[in-house]
N, C-alpha and C positions, 0 to 999 in steps of 0.2 A: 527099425520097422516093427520089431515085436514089442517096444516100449508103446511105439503108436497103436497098434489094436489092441494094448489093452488098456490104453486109457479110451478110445472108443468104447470098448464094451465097457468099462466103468460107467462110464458117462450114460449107453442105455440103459442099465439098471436102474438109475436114479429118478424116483417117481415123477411125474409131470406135476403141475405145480396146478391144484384147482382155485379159479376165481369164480366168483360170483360177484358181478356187476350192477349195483343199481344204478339208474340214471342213464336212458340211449336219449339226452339230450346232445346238443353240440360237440360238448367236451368226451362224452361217452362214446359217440357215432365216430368220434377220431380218434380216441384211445381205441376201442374196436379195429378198427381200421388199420391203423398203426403196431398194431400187435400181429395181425395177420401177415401183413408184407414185411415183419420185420422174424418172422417165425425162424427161416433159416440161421438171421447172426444171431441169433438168442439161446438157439440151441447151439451152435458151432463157439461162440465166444466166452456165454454163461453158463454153458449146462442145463438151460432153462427150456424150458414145454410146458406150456398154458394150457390146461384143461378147462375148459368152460363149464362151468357145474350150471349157470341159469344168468339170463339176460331181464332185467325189470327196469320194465315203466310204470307212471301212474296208475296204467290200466291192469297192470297183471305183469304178467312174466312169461318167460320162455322158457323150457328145460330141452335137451338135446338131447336124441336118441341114444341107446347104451351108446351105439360107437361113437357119438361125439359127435357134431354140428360137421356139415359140409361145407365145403366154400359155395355150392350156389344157396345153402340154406342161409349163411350169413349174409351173403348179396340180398337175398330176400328181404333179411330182414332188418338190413340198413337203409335198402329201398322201402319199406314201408313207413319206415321212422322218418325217411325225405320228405317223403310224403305226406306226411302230417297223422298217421294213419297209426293206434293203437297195437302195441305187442297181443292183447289178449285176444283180436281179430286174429291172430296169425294161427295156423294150423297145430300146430306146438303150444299154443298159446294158453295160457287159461285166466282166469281173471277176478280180479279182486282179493290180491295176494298181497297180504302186507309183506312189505320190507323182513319185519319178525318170523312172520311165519317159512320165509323165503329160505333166510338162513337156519329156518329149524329142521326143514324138507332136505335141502340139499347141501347143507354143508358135511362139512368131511372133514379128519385130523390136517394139518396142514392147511388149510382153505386160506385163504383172503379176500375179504370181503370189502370190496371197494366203490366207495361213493362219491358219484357223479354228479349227484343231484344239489338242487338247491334248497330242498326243503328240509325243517325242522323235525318230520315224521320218520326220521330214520334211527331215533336213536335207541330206541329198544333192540333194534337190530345190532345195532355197533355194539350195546352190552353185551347182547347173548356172543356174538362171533369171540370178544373176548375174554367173557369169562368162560365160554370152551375151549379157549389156548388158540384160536384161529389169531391172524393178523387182519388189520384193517389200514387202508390206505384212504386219506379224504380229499377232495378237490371242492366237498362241500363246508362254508365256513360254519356255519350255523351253528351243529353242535359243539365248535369247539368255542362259541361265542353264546352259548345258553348261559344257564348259572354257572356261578365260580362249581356247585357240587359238578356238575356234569361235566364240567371240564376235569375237574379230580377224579372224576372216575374212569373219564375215557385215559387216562394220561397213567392209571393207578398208580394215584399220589393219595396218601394217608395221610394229608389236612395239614402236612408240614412244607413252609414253602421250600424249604432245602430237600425233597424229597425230588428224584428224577423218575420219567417215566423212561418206559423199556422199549429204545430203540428196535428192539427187537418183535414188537409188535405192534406199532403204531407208528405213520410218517403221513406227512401232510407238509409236505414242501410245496406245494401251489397253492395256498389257502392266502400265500402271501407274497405277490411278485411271479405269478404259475412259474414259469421253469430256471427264476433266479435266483439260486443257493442261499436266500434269506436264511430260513429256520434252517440249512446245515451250518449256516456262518453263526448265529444265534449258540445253537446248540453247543457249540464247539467253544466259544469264548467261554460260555457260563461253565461247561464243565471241567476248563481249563483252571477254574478258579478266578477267573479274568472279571472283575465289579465295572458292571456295565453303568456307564453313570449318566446317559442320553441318546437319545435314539432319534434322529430324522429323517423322513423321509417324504418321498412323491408317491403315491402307490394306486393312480389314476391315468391312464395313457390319455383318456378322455379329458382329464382335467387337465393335465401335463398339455396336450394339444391348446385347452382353450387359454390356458396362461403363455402359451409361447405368442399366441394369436394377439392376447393384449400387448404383453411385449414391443411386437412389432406394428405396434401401433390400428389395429383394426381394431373394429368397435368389439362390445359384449355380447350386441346381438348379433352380428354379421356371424363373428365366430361359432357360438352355439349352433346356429344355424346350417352354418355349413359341416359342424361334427355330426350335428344327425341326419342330413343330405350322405354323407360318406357311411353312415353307420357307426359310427364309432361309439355312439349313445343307446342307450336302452330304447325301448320303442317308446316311453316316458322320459324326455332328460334327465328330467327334475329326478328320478333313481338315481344318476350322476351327481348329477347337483347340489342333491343334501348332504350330501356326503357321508351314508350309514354305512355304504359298503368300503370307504377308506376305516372307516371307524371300526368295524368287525378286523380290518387285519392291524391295526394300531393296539386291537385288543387283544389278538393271539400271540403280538409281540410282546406286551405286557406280563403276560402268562406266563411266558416263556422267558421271561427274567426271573419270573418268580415273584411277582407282584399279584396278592390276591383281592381283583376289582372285577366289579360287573360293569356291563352294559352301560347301564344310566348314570355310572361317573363319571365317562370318556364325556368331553366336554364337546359337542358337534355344532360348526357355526357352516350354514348351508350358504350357497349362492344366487338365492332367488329369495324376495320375501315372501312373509306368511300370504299376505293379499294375494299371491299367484297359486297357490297351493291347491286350490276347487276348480280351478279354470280345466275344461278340454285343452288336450294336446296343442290342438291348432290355434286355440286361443291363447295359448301361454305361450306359443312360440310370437305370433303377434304381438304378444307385449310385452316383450325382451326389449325394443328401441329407449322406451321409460329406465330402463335401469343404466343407458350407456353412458349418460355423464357421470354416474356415480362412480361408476371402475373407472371412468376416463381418467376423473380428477385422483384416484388413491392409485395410477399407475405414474400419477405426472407426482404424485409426494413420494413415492418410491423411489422414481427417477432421480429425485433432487438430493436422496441422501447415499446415491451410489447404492441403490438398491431394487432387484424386480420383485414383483409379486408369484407367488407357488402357493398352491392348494398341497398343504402338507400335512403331516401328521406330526407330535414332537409327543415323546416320553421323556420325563426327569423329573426330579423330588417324586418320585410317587406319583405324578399330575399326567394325564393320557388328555392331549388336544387336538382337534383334526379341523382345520378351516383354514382362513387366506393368510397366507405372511409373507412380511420382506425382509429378505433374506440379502445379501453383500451378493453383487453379482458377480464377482470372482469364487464364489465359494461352489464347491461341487453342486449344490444344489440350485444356485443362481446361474449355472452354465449349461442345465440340464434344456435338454428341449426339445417339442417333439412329442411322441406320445411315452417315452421310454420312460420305464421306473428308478428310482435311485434311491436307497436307504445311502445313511449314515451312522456307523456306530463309534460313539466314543465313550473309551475305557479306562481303567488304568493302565493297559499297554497302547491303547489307539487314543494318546492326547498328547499336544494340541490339534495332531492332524488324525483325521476320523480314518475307519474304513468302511472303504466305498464301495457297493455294489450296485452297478448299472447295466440296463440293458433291456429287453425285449421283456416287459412284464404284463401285457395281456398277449390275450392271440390263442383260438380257440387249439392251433397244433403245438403251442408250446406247451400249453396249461396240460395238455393229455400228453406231450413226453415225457413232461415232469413227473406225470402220475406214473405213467410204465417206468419212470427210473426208480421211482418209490418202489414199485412194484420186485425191481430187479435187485434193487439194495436188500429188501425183507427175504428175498430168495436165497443171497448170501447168511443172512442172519439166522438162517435154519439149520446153517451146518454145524 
């Protein structure tokens, strides 16, 4: 009994752990969320207590009284953000707070500085949290898909590709698959020593949907159609479609081998032609029927060599490609289907048979558990 209170009183001594949050879009409104209702196993399991230092949207930010946000202050102000309705309206609120300035105001030793967003404007903010020794956790792809420099800096890597960054202050395990152990499976081959020699993968629940759809024999258009009737699509498909954002995590896998390419190498072959590309929504959904013989006829050549069609992504030779291929329908990737993700990695110890990681890779409460596991692991990495 006396070993037990004093590992209680241990345990309250040990500081609470300050975040600063940008981003109360989707993924930020359920990490929020999810950290709230999950306060008690965090402290009872991990040792862990989340201090809020400041909550930011486009519009501004929120800072919390000395004693710290209330639960009806944070109902507040997850119902404002339901709503459509600006942080820097809010009482607390103030506005026109960059990202930078955000983490200059209220950061603190220990902080983590965590990005929900989807914008490119955050990255001066990510420098400063660490080069003051804070951690940063990302759910946004963006800066780890800028320049190769920006990537070596956020990762501080000194321009050698054999050089690793520090676990210890950087994790961004949803940027690729949200809450499927990619980058810890990644991370873990390459630091094994393990020469990763190809990488495949699905990394589109939206596209994984519309390929299982061809498949089973429905048309091109019916299928798109019905992904963005269910929502499964951006409010534009064609953002599904082109396939930039399989391309952005095909490129942090790349990185993450240690291959140094940008942007405009990764080779990206879209699913709609250029002629659709000016059309309104409504009209490009309209003239999806025009493209149905085209996949009809390249799912009936697929068929005929023991093969179905997958919007994938493939790394090898140094070569980053993200567009349609037919792949063996026995093979992990040929049996996928559905909107669920499936990389492939084969190595020197994973050949001829890959390893496989499948499962749930969109979904706005996986992608924000993934971030609180980030979250939870960086909290371990401090002791």
């Amino acid at each position: 009994m006396a070993n037990s209170s004093a590992a209680t009183s241990d345990r309250a001594q040990k500081p609470p752990k300050p975040v600063i949050l940008l981003g109360l879009g989707a993924v930020g409104r359920s990490l929020l969320r999810q950290i709230e209702e999950q306060r008690p196993l965090l402290e009872r399991e991990y040792d862990l207590r989340i201090a809020w230092l400041a909550l930011s949207d486009s519009s501004g930010a929120v800072a919390p009284p000395e004693s710290g946000f209330t639960g009806e202050q944070l109902g507040e102000i997850l119902q404002l953000k339901e709503d459509g309705g600006a942080l820097s309206s809010h009482s607390l609120g103030r506005a026109n707070t960059s990202p930078a300035a955000l983490v200059e105001d209220a950061g603190r030793p220990g902080a983590v500085v965590v990005d929900c967003t989807a914008s490119d404007e955050t990255l001066d903010a990510l420098f400063l949290a660490l080069e003051r020794g804070y951690q940063v956790v990302l759910a946004n792809k963006k800066p780890l898909t800028a320049a190769q420099e920006v990537y070596d800096r956020l990762n501080r890597v000194g321009g050698a590709a054999s050089a690793t960054r520090s676990l210890a202050a950087l994790r961004y395990e949803t940027t690729v698959g949200a809450g499927l152990p990619v980058i810890a499976t990644l991370d873990r081959l390459v630091s094994s020593g393990d020469k990763i020699e190809r990488i495949a993968g699905s990394f589109s629940g939206t596209l994984g949907f519309l390929m299982t759809g061809l498949e089973q024999g429905r048309s091109y258009s019916e299928t798109v159609q019905e992904a963005y009737r269910l929502g499964y699509t951006e409010p534009d498909p064609r953002d599904d479609l082109g396939g930039v954002d399989v391309a952005r995590k095909a490129l942090i896998l790349a990185r993450g081998i240690g291959w140094r390419i940008e942007m405009a190498q990764v080779q990206v072959s879209g699913l709609y032609p250029e002629r659709l590309a000016g059309l309104g929504v409504d009209d490009f959904l309209s003239a999806l029927p025009s493209l149905d013989e085209e996949y009809r006829q390249q799912v009936a050549r697929a068929a005929s060599e023991g093969k179905v069609l997958r919007y994938a992504a493939t790394l090898a030779d140094g070569a980053c490609s993200v567009g349609l291929t037919a792949v063996a329908k026995d093979s992990p990737l040929g049996r996928l289907t559905g909107t669920d993700n499936l990389v492939e990695f084969y190595s020197r110890w994973y050949s001829p048979n890959p390893l496989v990681i499948q499962g749930r890779g969109a979904g706005v409460e996986a992608t924000a558990a993934g971030v609180l596991s980030d979250i939870v692991e960086l909290h371990f990495s401090s002791f």
